[in-house]
N, C-alpha and C positions, 0 to 999 in steps of 0.2 A: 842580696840574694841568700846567703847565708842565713840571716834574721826571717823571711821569709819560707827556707826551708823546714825550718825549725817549727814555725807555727805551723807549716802543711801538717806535720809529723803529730804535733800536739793537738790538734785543731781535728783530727783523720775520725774521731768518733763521734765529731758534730756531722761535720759533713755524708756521715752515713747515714746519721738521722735523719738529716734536714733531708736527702736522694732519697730517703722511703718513704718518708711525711708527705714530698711532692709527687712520687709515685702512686702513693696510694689514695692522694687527693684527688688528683685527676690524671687525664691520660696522656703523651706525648712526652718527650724528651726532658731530663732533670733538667739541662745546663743549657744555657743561649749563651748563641756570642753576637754581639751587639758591637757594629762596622761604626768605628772611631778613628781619628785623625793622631798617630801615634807621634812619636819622637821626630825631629825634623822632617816631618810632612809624610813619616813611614803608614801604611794602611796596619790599623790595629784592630783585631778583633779579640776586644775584649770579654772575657767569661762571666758569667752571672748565673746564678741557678735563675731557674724558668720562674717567674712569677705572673703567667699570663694564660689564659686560653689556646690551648694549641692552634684553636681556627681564630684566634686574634684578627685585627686586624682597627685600623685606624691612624690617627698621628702620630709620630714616634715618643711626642713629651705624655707624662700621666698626672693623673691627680690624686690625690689620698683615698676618695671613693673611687676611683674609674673602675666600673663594671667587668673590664675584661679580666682583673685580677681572679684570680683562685683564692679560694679561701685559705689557702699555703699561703699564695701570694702577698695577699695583706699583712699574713703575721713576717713575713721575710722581710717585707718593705717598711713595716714598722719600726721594727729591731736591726735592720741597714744587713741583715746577713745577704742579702741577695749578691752584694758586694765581696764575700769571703772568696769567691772560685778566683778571684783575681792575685790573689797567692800564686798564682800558677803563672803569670803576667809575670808579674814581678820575677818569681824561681827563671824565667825565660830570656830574660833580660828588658823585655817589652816596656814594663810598667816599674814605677818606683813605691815604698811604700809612702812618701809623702810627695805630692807635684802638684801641678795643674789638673785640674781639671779637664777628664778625657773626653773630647764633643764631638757630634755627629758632622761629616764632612758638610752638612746644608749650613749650620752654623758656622763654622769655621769661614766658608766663604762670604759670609754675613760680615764679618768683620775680619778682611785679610788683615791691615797693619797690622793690632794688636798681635792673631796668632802669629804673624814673624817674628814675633820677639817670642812668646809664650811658649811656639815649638821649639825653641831651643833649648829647652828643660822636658825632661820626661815625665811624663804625665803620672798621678800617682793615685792611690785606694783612698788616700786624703789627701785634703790640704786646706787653702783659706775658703774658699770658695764651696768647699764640701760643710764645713761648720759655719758659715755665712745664712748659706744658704741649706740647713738641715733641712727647714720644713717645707723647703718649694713647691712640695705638689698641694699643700694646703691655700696655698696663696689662690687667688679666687681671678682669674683673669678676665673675666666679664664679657668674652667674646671668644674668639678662634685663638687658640689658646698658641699655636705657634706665632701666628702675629705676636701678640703680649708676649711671648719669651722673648721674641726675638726684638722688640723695640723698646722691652721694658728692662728686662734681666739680665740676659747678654750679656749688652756691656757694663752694667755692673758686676759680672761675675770676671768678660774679659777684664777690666780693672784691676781687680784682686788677684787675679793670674797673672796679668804681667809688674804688680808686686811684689810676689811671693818670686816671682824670675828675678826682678832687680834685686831682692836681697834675701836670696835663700843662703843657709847656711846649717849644720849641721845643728845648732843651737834653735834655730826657728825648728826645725823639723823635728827635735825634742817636742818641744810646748806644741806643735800643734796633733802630736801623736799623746800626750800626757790629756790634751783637751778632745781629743776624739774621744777617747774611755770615756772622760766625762761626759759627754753627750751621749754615747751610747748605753753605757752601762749604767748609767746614773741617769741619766734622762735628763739631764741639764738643758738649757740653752744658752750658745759661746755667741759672746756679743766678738766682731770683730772690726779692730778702728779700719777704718777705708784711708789714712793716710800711713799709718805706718805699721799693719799687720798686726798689731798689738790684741790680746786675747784676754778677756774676762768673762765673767758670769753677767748673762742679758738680765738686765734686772724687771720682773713684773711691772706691767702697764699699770698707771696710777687708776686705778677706777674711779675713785672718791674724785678725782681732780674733775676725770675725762665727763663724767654726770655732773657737777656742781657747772660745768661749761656748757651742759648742756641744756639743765634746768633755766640756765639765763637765758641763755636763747630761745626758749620757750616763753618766757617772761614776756621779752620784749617781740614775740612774732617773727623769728628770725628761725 
């Protein structure tokens, strides 16, 4: 909470910006709060500045283009600030700065086992599941884009969630706040191992490999 306060404090002349930048972009409220499954099964509503159409409306998941955004929007969503008002989560005791992943109650019910164990950590502004999965609205679901979360992503993110529960420690929540900056600030992308939390730099797709694979199969009519 402390460490949390401190950034409200430091953080107070971003966030005037970003409230006049979304002001003056469009009309409607700076901040949403966005009805999430809190700490052992508590109702959380968590804070986000507005990155949406005030007359919004459609599926709760987005995507990198989805229309409804603002042009605020996009630049918030790009740069993860939409995520800063949760400072306030945390200063409350609600939220932690490193947990699980905060999820809407339709998912939660999707997979109760897992969250029984995963609520019992506080959900946080990061964690593995946050830098796993940075780019998720870029990912291309091919269909009803809730179904594909919810049978494709899910439980790979509940995975990494009740990981990060079997062996959080103050030492993990180091490294994965030292690898946030890096994906935020730096633009990196944080590969994370699926067995044991482990955190490095996703290394670039082989192009040369993935076309010389692909030239043969052209070869031979495949």
């Amino acid at each position: 909470m402390a460490v949390a306060a401190v950034l409200l404090l430091v953080l107070l002349p971003v966030f005037v910006i970003l409230a006049l930048a979304i002001k003056l972009d469009s009309p409607g409220p700076v901040f949403f709060r966005a009805e999430r499954v809190g700490f052992r099964g508590s109702r959380l509503r968590m804070l986000k500045f507005r990155k949406m159409r005030q007359d919004a409306s459609g599926p709760a998941l987005t995507t990198a283009d989805d229309d409804r955004f603002t042009r605020m929007g996009r630049f918030l969503v790009s740069m993860k600030f939409d995520e800063l008002p949760q400072l306030w989560n945390v200063l409350r005791g609600d939220m932690s700065l490193v947990g699980p992943r905060p999820e809407d109650p339709r998912f939660v019910a999707a997979q109760p086992v897992a969250y029984a164990h995963i609520l019992q950590v506080k959900p946080g502004i990061t964690g593995l599941c946050q830098l796993a999965f940075a780019r998720e609205g870029e990912l291309d679901g091919a269909g009803d884009r809730v179904v594909y979360y919810v049978r494709q992503l899910l439980p790979q993110k509940a995975a990494l969630d009740q990981l990060y529960a079997r062996t959080r420690s103050v030492a993990l929540d180091f490294r994965i706040m030292f690898w946030t900056f890096g994906a935020v600030f730096c633009r990196r992308d944080v590969a994370v191992n699926r067995e044991t939390g482990a955190l490095s730099l996703r290394r670039p797709p082989d192009v040369g490999r993935y076309a010389a694979i692909h030239e043969r199969r052209r070869a031979y009519g495949r």
